[in-house]
N, C-alpha and C positions, 0 to 999 in steps of 0.2 A: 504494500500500500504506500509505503512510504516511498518507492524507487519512481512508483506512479505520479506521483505530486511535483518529483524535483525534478525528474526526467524532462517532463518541458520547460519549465523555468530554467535550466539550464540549457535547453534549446535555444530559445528565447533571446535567452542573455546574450549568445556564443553569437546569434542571427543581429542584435539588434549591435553589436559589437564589428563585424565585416560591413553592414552599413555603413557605419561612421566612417570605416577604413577608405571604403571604396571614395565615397564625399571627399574625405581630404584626399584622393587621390584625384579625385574629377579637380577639386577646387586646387591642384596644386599646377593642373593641364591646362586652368584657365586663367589662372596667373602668368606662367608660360605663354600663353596666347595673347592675352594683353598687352603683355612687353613687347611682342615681336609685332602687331600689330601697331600697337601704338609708335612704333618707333617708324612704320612703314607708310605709317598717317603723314608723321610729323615730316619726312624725307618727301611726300608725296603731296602737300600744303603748299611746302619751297617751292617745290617741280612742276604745280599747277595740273597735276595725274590728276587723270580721269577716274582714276579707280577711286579716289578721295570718297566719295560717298558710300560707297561700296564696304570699304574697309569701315569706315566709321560707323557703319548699319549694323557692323559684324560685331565692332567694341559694342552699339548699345547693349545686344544679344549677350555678349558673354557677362557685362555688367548686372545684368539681370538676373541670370544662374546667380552671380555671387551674390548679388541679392536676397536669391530666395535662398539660399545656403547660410547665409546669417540670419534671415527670419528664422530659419531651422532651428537657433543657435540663440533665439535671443536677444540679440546683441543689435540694439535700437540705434547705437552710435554707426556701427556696420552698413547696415540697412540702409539709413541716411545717406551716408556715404557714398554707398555703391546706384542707389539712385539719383545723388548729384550728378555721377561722373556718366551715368545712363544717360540722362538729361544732356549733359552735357555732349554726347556722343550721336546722338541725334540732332541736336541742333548744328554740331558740326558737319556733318554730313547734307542738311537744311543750307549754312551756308556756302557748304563747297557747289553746291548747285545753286547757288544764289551769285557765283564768284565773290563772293563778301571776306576778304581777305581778314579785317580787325576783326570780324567774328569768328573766323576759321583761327586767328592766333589766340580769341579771347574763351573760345569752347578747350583751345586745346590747354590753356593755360590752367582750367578750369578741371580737367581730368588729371593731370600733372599733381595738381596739388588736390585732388581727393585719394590720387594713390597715395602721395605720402602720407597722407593724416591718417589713413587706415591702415599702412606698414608698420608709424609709431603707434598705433593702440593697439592693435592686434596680430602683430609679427615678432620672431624674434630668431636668434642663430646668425647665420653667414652667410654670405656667398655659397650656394651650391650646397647650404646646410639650413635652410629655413623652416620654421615651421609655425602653426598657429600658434596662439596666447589663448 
């Protein structure tokens, strides 16, 4: 009777445990993807690429997953966060088809600095060693 009771609670656990795992592995793929995008924005702003919208449609997208990955989590400051720099990544994209060059510098300025603010609250490690708070 007893082996009855714990047997799925420990299922349970073990299941609700590889969740989390898997999440910080998506959420560390979307990290990864943000950087290389964002960097492919910022190179593609200069360059007056056509792809500008495209890419920036993709950041709002991935901003959103981490969005709803800290809703998951809680973390109201997060959340904010990753909906500014959402915001902010659509309206980029808005201006890159708009050719509105201060707004394509002032949306990216605006994702720039909601990464940082969300690396110092809830990042910590090294280069190539990061991990949630």
């Amino acid at each position: 009777m007893k082996i009855t009771a714990v047997l799925p609670i420990v299922l349970a656990l073990g299941f609700s445990v590889c969740v989390i795992a898997q999440s910080e592995a998506d959420y560390s793929g979307w990290m990864k993807d943000i950087a290389k995008t964002k960097q492919k924005v910022t190179k593609g702003v200069a360059s007056k690429s056509a792809d500008v919208p495209d890419d920036a449609e993709h950041l709002a997208g991935l901003f959103q997953m981490v969005r709803t990955f800290w809703e998951g989590r809680n973390a109201s400051d997060a959340v904010e966060i990753a909906k500014k720099a959402e915001d902010a990544s659509k309206e980029l994209a808005e201006a890159a088809k708009a050719g509105d060059e201060a707004k394509e510098q002032a949306s990216l300025q605006t994702i720039g600095g909601a990464c940082g603010q969300c690396h110092m609250a809830h990042r910590e490690g090294s280069q190539g060693n990061f991990s949630i708070k």
